[in-house]
C-alpha positions as CSV (number, residue, x, y, z in Angstrom):
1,X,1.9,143.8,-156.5
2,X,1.8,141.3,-153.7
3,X,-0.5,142.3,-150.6
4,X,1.7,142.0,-148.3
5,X,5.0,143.9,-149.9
6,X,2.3,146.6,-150.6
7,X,1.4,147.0,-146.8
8,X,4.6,147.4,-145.8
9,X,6.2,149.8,-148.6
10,X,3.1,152.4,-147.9
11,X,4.3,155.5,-146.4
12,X,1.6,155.5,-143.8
13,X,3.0,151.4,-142.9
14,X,6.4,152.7,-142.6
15,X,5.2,155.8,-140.7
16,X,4.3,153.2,-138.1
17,X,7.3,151.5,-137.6
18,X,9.4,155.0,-136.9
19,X,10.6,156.3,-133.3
20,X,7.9,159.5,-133.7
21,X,5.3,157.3,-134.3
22,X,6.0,154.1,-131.9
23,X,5.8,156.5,-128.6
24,X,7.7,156.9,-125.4
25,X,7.7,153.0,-124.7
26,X,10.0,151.8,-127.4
27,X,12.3,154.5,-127.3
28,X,13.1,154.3,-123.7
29,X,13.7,150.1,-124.3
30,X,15.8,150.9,-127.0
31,X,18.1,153.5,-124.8
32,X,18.0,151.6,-121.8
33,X,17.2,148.0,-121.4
34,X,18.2,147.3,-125.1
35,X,20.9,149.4,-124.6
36,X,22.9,146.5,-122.0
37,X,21.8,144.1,-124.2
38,X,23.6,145.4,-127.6
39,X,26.5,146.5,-125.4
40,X,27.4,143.0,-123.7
41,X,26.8,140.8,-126.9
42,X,29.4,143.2,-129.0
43,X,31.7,143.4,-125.6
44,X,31.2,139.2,-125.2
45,X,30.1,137.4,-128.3
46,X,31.8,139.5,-131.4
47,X,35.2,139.4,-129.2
48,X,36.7,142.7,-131.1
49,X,39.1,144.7,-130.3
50,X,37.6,148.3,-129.0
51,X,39.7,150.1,-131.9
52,X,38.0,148.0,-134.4
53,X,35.4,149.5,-136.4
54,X,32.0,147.3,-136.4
55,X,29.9,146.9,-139.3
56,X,26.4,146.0,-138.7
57,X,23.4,144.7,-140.5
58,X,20.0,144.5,-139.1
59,X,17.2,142.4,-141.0
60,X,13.7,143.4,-140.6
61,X,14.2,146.5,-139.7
62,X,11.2,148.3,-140.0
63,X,11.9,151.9,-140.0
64,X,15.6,151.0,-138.6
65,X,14.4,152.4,-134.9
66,X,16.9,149.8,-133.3
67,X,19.8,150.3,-135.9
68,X,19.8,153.8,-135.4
69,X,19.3,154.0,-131.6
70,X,21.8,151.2,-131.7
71,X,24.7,153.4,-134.0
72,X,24.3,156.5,-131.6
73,X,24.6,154.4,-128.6
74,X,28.0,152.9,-130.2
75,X,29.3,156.8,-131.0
76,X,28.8,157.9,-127.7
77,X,30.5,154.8,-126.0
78,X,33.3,155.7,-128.6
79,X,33.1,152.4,-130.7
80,X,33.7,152.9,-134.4
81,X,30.8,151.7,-137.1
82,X,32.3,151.5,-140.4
83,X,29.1,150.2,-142.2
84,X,25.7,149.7,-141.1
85,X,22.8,148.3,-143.2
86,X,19.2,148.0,-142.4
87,X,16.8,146.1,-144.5
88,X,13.3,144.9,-144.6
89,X,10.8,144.7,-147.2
């Protein structure tokens, strides 16, 4: 198996890449400073209707800390996700 697909499909690789493991930091950039940022490029760059349901897909995910943070964000601002994909090696 190549190296570097090996260090990253171990469980303790992945382990690091999670919200529980990342700490406080990350998780209060993804609620908060993130947050404006994900908002105002779906509100002005994707130009959809609010009633639309989104569908999202996020490369190089890791453990999908900013897809996730990202699709409860979107629920509680009431936007619809119909699909949303994370992927990494």
């Amino acid at each position: 198996m190549d190296v570097f697909l090996q260090e990253y499909s171990a469980d303790e690789a992945i382990a690091r890449y999670t919200s529980r493991t990342a700490g406080h930091g990350i998780s209060y950039l993804l609620e908060n400073d993130y947050a404006e940022v994900y908002l105002s490029a779906i509100r002005d760059f994707l130009k959809t209707s609010p009633g639309k349901s989104l569908r999202l897909l996020e490369y190089g995910c890791g453990g999908g800390m900013n897809i996730i943070t990202l699709l409860a964000l979107l629920e509680r601002k009431g936007r619809s996700v119909e699909l949303a994909i994370g992927t990494d090696f």
